[in-house]
N, C-alpha and C positions, 0 to 999 in steps of 0.2 A: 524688294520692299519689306518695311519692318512696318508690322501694326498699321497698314495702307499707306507710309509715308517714304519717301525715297532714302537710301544713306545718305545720300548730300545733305538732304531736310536735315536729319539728326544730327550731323555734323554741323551745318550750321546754328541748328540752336543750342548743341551742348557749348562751341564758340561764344554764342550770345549770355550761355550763363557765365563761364567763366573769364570773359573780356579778353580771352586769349586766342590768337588766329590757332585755326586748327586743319590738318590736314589730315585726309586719312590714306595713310599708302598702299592698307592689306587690310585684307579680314577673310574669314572661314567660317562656312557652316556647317552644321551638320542638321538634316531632322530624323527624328525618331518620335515615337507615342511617346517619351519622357527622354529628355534632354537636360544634362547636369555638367555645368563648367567648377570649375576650381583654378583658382588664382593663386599661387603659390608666394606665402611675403615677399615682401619687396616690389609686386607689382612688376617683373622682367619675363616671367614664366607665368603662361597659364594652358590649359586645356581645356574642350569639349567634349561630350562624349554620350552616344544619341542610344538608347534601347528600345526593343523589339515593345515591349511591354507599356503598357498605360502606366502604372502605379507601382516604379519600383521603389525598395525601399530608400530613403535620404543617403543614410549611410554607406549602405552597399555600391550606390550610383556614384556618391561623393568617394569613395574606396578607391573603384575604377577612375574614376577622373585624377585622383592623387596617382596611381598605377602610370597611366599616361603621361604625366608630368615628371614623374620619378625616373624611369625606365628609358623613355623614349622610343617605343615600339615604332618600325620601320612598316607594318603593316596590322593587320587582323590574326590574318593565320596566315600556315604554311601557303596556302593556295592562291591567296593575292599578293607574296611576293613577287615582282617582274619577275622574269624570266633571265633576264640581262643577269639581275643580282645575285641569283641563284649559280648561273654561268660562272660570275664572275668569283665568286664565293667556293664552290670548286674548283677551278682555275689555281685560288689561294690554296685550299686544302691539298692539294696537289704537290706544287710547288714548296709547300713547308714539308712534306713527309718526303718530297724526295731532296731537300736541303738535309734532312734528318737521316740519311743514308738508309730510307725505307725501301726496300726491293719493285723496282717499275711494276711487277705483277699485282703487289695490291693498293696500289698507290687511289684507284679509285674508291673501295673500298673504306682506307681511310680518309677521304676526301668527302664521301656519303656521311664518314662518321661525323667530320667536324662541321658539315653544312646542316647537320641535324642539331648539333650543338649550338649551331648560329640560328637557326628557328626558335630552340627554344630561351635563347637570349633576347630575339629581334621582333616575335611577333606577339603581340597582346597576349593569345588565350595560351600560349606557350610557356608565357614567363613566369618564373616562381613569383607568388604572389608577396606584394612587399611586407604584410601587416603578420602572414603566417608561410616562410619559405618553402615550408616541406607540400605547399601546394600547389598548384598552377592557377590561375586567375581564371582560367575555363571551371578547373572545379567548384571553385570560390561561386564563380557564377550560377553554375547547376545546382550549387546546394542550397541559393539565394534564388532561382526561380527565375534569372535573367539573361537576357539573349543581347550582347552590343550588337549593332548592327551598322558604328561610325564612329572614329573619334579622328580629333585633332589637336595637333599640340602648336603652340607656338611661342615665339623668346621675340623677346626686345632684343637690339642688338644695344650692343653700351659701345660708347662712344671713349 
């Protein structure tokens, strides 16, 4: 329920404003004490993205939700990657260093190096941050006083 009334309700009557049938297929939430979407032009991309904190700043919140949108982060951090991904992400590291003619003995090693390099590609607070690279998005947030604690991304699919 949104505001006491069901999705259906709201769907029915954003229907009833714009005289167009309407269906809803998907949708995602997140809560947090402050909660900021961003809509990227075009109306095909947008994301969510829920903080720890009551009153962060617009900008900083709006940042992170363009981060979101930009990026595509596959998780939070290192720690709520599945397991499977991580598997499967070494598995690859592996398999490319020893295509690379790297010696079996440290092939995990390099395999730890580049599943570290896919963390800091794949999860939110890892990722260089889009507005200043030489930062991470974790630090962006500590120097801004905020904690994510959810986000979500989603696309239209085009036809």
């Amino acid at each position: 329920k949104m505001d006491g009334r069901t999705i259906a309700e709201l769907v029915t009557e954003r229907s009833g404003i714009t005289g167009e049938k309407m269906e809803l297929d998907y949708y995602v939430f997140v809560e947090g004490a402050t909660v900021t979407a961003y809509i990227h032009p075009g109306n095909k991309l947008a994301s969510i993205v829920s903080f720890e904190e009551k009153d962060v700043d617009y900008q900083v919140a709006r940042d992170i939700a363009m981060q979101v949108a930009a990026m595509n982060p596959i998780s939070l951090d290192r720690s709520s990657v599945p397991e499977k991904i991580i598997q499967q992400e070494l598995e690859i590291g592996k398999e490319k260093a020893r295509q690379e003619g790297k010696p079996e003995a440290i092939l995990d090693r390099i395999a730890e190096g580049r599943l570290n390099k896919f963390f800091s590609e794949s999860t939110l607070l890892e990722q260089a941050f889009i507005k200043e690279s030489k930062q991470t998005v974790s630090d962006y947030l500590k120097a801004n006083k905020a904690t994510v604690t959810a986000f979500k991304r989603v696309t239209l699919n085009v036809e």
